[in-house]
C-alpha positions in Angstrom: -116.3 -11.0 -97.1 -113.2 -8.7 -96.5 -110.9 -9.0 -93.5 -110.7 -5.3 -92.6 -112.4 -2.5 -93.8 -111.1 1.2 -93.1 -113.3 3.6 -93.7 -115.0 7.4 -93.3 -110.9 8.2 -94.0 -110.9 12.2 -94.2 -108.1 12.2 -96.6 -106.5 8.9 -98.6 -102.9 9.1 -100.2 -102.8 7.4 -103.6 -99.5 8.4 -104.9 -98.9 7.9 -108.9 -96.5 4.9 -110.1 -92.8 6.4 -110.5 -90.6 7.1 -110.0 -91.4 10.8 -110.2 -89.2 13.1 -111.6 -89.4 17.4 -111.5 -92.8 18.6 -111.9 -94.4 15.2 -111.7 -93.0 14.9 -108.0 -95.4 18.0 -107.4 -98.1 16.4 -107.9 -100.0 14.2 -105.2 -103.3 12.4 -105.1 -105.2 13.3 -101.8 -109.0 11.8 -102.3 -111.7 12.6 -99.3 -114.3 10.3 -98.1 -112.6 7.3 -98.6 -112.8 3.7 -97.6 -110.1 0.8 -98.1 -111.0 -2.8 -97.9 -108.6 -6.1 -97.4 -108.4 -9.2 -97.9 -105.5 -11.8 -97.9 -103.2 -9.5 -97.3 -103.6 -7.5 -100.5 -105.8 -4.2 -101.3 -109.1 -5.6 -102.5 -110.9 -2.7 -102.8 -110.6 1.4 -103.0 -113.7 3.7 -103.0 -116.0 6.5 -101.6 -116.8 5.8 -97.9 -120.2 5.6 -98.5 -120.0 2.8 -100.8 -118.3 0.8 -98.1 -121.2 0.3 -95.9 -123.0 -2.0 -97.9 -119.8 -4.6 -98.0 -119.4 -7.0 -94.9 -116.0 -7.5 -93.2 -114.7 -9.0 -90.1 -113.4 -6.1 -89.1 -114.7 -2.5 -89.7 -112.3 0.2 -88.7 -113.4 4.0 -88.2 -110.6 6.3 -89.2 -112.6 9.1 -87.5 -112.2 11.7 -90.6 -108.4 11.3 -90.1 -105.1 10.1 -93.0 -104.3 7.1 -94.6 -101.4 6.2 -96.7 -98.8 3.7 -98.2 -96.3 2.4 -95.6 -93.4 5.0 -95.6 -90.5 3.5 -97.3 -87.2 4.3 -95.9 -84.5 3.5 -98.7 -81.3 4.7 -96.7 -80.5 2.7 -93.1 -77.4 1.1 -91.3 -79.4 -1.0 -89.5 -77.5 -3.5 -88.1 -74.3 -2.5 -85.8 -73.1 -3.1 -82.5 -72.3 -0.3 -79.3 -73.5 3.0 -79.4 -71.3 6.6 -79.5 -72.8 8.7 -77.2 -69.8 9.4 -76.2 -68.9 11.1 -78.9 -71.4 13.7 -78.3 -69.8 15.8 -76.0 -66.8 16.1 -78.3 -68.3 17.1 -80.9 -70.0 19.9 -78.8 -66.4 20.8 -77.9 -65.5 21.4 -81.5 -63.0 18.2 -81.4 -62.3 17.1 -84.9 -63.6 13.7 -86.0 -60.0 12.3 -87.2 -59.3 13.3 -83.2 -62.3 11.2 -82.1 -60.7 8.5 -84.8 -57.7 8.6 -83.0 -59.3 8.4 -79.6 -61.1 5.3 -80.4 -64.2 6.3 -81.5 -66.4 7.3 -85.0 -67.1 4.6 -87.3 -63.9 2.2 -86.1 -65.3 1.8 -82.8 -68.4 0.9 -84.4 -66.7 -2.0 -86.8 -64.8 -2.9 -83.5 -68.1 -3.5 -81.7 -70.1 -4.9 -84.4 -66.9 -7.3 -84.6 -67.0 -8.6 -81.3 -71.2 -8.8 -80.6 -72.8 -12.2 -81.3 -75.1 -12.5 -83.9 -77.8 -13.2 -82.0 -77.1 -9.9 -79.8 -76.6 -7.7 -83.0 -80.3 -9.8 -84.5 -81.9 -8.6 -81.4 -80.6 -5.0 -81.5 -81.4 -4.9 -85.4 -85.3 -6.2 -84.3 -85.9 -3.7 -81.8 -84.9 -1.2 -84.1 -87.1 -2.3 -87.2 -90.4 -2.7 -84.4 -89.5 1.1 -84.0 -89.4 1.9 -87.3 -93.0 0.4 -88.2 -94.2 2.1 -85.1 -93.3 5.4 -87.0 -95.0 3.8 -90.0 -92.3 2.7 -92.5 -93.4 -0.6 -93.8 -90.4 -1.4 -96.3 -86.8 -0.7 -96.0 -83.9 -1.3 -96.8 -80.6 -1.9 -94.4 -76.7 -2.4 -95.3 -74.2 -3.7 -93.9 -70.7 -1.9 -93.4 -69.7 -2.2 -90.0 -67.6 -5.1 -90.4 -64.8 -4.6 -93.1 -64.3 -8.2 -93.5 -65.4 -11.0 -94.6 -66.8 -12.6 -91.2 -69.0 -9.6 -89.8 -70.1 -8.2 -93.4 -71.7 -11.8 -93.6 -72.6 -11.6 -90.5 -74.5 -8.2 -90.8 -76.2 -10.1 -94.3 -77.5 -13.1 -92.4 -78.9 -11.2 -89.8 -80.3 -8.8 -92.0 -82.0 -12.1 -94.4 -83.2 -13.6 -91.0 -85.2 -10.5 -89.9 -87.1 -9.9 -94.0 -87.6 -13.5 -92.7 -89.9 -12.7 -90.1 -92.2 -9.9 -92.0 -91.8 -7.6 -89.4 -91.1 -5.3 -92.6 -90.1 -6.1 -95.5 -86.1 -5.3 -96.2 -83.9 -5.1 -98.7 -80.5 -6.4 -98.6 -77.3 -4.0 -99.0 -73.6 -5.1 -99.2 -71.7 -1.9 -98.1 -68.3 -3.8 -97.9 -66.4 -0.7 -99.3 -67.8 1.8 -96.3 -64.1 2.8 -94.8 -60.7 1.8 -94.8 -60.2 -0.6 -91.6 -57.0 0.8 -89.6 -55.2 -2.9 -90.9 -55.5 -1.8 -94.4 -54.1 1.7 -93.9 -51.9 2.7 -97.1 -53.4 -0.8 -98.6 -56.6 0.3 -99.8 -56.2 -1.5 -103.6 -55.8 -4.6 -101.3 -59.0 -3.9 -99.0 -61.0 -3.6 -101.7 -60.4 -6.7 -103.6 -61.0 -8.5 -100.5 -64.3 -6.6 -101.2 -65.0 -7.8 -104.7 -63.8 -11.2 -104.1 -66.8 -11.3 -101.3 -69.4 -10.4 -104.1 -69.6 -14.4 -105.7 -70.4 -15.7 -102.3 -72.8 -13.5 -101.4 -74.6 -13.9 -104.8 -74.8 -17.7 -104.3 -75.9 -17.2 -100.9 -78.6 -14.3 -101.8 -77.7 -11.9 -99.0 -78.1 -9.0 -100.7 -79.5 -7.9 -103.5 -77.3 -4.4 -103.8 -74.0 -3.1 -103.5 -73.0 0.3 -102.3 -69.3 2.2 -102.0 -68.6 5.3 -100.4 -67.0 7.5 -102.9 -65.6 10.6 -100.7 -62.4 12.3 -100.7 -60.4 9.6 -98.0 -62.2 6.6 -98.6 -63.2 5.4 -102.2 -62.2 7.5 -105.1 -64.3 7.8 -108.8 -62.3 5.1 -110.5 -62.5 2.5 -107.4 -65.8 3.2 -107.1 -66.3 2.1 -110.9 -64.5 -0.6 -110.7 -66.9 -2.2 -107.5 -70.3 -1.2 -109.0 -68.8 -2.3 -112.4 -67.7 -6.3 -110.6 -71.2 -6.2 -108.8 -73.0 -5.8 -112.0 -71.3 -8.2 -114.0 -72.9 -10.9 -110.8 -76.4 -9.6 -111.1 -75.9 -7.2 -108.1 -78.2 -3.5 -108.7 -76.4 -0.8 -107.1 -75.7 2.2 -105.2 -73.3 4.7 -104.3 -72.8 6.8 -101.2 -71.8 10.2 -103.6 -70.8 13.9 -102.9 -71.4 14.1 -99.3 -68.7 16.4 -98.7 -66.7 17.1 -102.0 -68.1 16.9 -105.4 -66.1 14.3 -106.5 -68.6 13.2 -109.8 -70.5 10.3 -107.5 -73.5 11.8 -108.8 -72.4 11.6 -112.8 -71.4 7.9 -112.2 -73.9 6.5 -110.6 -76.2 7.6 -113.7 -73.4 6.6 -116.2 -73.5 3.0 -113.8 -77.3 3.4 -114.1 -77.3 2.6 -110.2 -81.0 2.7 -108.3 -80.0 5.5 -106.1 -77.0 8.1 -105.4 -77.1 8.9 -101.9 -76.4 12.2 -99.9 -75.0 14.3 -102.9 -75.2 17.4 -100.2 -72.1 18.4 -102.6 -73.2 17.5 -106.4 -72.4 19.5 -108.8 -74.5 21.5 -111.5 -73.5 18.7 -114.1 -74.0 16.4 -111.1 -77.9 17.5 -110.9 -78.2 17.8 -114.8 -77.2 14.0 -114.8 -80.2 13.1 -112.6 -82.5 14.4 -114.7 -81.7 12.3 -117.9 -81.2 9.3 -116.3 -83.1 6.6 -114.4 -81.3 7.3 -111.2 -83.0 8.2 -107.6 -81.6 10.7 -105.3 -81.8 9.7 -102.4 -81.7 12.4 -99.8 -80.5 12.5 -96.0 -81.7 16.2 -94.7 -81.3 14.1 -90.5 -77.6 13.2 -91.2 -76.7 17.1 -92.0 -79.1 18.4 -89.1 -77.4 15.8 -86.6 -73.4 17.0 -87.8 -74.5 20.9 -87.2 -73.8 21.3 -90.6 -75.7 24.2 -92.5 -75.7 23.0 -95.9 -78.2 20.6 -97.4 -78.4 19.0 -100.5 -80.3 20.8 -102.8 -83.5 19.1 -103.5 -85.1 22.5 -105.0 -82.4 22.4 -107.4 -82.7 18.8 -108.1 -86.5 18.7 -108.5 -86.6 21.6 -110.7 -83.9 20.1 -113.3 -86.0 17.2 -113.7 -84.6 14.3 -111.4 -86.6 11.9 -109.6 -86.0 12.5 -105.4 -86.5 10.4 -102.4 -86.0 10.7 -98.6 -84.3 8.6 -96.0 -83.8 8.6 -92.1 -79.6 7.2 -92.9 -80.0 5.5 -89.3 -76.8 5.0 -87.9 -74.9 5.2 -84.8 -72.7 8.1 -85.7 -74.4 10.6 -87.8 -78.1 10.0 -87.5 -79.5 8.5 -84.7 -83.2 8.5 -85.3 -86.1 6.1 -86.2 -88.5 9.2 -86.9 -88.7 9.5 -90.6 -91.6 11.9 -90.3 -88.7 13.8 -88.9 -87.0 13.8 -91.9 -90.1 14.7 -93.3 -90.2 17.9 -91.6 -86.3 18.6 -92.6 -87.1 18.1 -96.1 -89.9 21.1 -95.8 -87.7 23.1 -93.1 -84.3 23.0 -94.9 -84.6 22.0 -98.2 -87.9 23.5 -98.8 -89.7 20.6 -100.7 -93.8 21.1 -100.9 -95.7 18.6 -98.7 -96.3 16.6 -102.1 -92.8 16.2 -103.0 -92.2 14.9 -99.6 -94.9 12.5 -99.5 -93.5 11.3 -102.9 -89.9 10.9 -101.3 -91.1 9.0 -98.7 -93.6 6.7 -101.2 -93.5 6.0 -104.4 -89.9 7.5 -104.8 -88.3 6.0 -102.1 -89.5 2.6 -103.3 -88.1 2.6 -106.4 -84.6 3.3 -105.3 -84.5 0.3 -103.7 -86.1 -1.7 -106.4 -89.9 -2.1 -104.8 -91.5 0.3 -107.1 -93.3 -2.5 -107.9 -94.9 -3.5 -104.7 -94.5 -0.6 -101.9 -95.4 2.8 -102.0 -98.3 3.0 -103.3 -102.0 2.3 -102.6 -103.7 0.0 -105.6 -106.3 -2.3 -105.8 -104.1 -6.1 -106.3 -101.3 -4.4 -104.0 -99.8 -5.7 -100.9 -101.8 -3.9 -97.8 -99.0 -1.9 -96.4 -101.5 1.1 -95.2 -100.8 3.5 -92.2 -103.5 5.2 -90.8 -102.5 9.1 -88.8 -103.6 11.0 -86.0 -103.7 14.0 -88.4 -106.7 16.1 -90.5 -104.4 16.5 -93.4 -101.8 15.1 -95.4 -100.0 18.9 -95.0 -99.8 17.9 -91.1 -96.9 15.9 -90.8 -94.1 17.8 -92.6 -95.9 20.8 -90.3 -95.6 19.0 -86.5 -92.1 18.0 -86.2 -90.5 15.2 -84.3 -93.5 14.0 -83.2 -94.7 10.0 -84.2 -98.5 10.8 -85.9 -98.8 6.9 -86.6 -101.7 5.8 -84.8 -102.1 2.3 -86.9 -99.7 0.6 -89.1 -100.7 -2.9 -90.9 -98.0 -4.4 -93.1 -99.1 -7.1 -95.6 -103.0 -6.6 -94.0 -101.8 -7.0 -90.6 -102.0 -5.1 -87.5 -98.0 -4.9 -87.0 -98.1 -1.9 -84.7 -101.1 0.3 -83.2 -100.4 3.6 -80.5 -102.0 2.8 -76.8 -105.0 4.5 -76.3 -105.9 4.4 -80.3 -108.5 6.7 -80.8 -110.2 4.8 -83.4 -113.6 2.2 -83.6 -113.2 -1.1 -84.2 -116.4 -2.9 -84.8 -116.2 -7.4 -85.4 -118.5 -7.8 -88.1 -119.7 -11.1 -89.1 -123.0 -12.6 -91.8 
């Protein structure tokens, strides 16, 4: 007997195994009449509704003709940091520039200066309020790095905490050391020093297995191409898989060396050039995309995920939660932004946000897809259609989420039937 049964599902989401790359990313997998059953916390069983009747479970659910599909997978987040800059809001409505705000106090200093000073447990809490959010939008795997620190102390501060919560199975998380995220202010004119402080961190965090990655933002003022090789090249050599914060805002070559590095994932590349986007499609790299963190600056260019998908290389999506330049849980929103501003097809986004997305953070594997032998990470939608979402922005269309087979999150008022079903 199963534990859970889903069935009369109007559409089911069966993204391919990736990652996907150009025309393959076009492609998507939407069967009708479907029913999923569970057991033991895997997928035990995929087929036509009808066939589901005749199987017993202890719990049938009716999806009412609506969606189901992997978890989301969210590949890019800053999850754990202390304070909040709303403050900051108002200034940048004023047209203040950010090295102002810097010198005021605020942008990503304050942020280090708060995440400093909180407790762990008050920056665990934060972080677990945050990641019962997320799966109420439906993202059952993610990953989260740390940064706000910028020293020893707090980055292994932001790693515990970050191993604690993958702990609890609220989701499951992958592990980021982003050490090398800013220059702090006692390091100004020093940064050679700052980061070898960085890469002498990397043995104790590999003996203490609080991350599996590494990440560096290489961007005109912070980390430069050479420093950035140099990091990724000492992470390696320890058994670290990595990633790189590239071409945000000038097209430094982050994008050529994170396929040269053969990291998992080059992130933002809002800036990458043409060679930049070649590189991507002969490698093995993800690009990971952030369409919320250029809608949140009032910026008008976006990375150019046409370009990218139509050269060949493989593209994923990410919310980039953080306190400063993307302050949302909603990664259906970033679905929509992806369709709106980058003009990606419905399947290419459900792709970034599944299979894709998993594979940048090294759980192709094991998330973002739906397969018979598979963990149950399954979200059912309040929507007719898998073209919905992208359609109805900024709204949350999860109306069930189970992670591992379990009920993890479920709207009030659910407007689905639940019948106990015993021998």
């Amino acid at each position: 007997m199963y534990d859970t049964i889903i069935e009369n599902i109007g559409q089911l989401i069966l993204p391919a195994e990736g990652p996907l790359k150009g025309e393959a990313m076009k492609e998507l997998n939407v069967q009708e009449n479907m029913a999923i059953a569970i057991k033991d916390e895997i997928i035990a069983w995929i087929g036509p509704h009808q066939q589901s009747k005749n199987k017993k479970a202890a719990e049938r659910i009716d999806a009412l003709e609506k969606t189901v599909s992997p978890g989301l997978v969210d590949p890019h987040t800053h999850l754990v940091f202390g304070g909040s800059r709303e403050n900051e809001l108002a200034l940048k409505q004023a047209g203040v520039p950010y090295l102002e705000i810097l010198k005021q106090g605020g942008g990503i200093l304050s942020t280090v200066q708060a995440t400093r000073s909180e407790t762990e447990e008050q920056l665990f809490g934060k972080a677990k309020r945050t990641l019962e959010q997320m799966a109420g939008h439906g993202v059952t795997t993610m990953e989260a790095k740390s940064g706000y620190g910028l020293d020893r102390d707090t980055e292994l501060k932001q790693l515990r905490i970050v191993k604690r919560l993958n702990d609890e199975g609220i989701l499951d998380l992958v592990s980021t050391f982003l050490g090398p995220h800013a220059i702090p202010p006692e390091y100004k004119g020093r940064e050679e020093a700052f980061l070898e402080e960085m890469i002498q961190l990397l043995p104790e965090i590999s003996e203490k297995s609080l991350a599996e990655f590494t990440d560096i933002f290489c961007e005109t003022g912070v980390f430069t191409i050479e420093q950035s090789r140099r990091f990724m090249k000492a992470s390696q050599e320890l058994g670290f898989k990595t990633k790189i914060h590239a071409d945000e805002i000038d097209p430094l070559g982050g994008t050529e060396l994170a396929v040269k590095m053969g990291a998992a994932s080059a992130d933002h590349l809002v800036a990458a050039s043409e060679g930049g986007i070649e590189s991507l499609s002969r490698g093995e790299t993800v690009a990971v995309l952030l369409p919320g963190t250029t809608f949140y600056l009032g910026k008008d260019r976006y990375a150019d995920a046409r370009r990218m998908i139509d050269a060949g290389a493989a593209v994923a999506l990410a919310t980039d939660f953080n306190p400063g330049s993307c302050v949302t849980y909603n990664l259906q929103m970033i679905m929509s932004l992806a369709a709106l501003k980058m003009k990606m097809t419905p399947e290419e986004i459900w792709n970034g946000v599944t299979v894709n997305a998993a594979h940048a953070i090294g759980r192709g594997d094991t998330a973002g897809c739906l397969q018979v032998g598979r963990k149950a990470d399954v979200v059912l939608w309040d929507v007719p259609n898998y073209k919905y979402i992208p359609y109805h922005y900024a709204a949350n269309h999860a109306e069930i989420v189970w992670k591992n087979g379990r009920n993890v999150w479920e709207r009030r008022g659910a407007r689905v039937f639940s019948v106990p079903q015993t021998e």
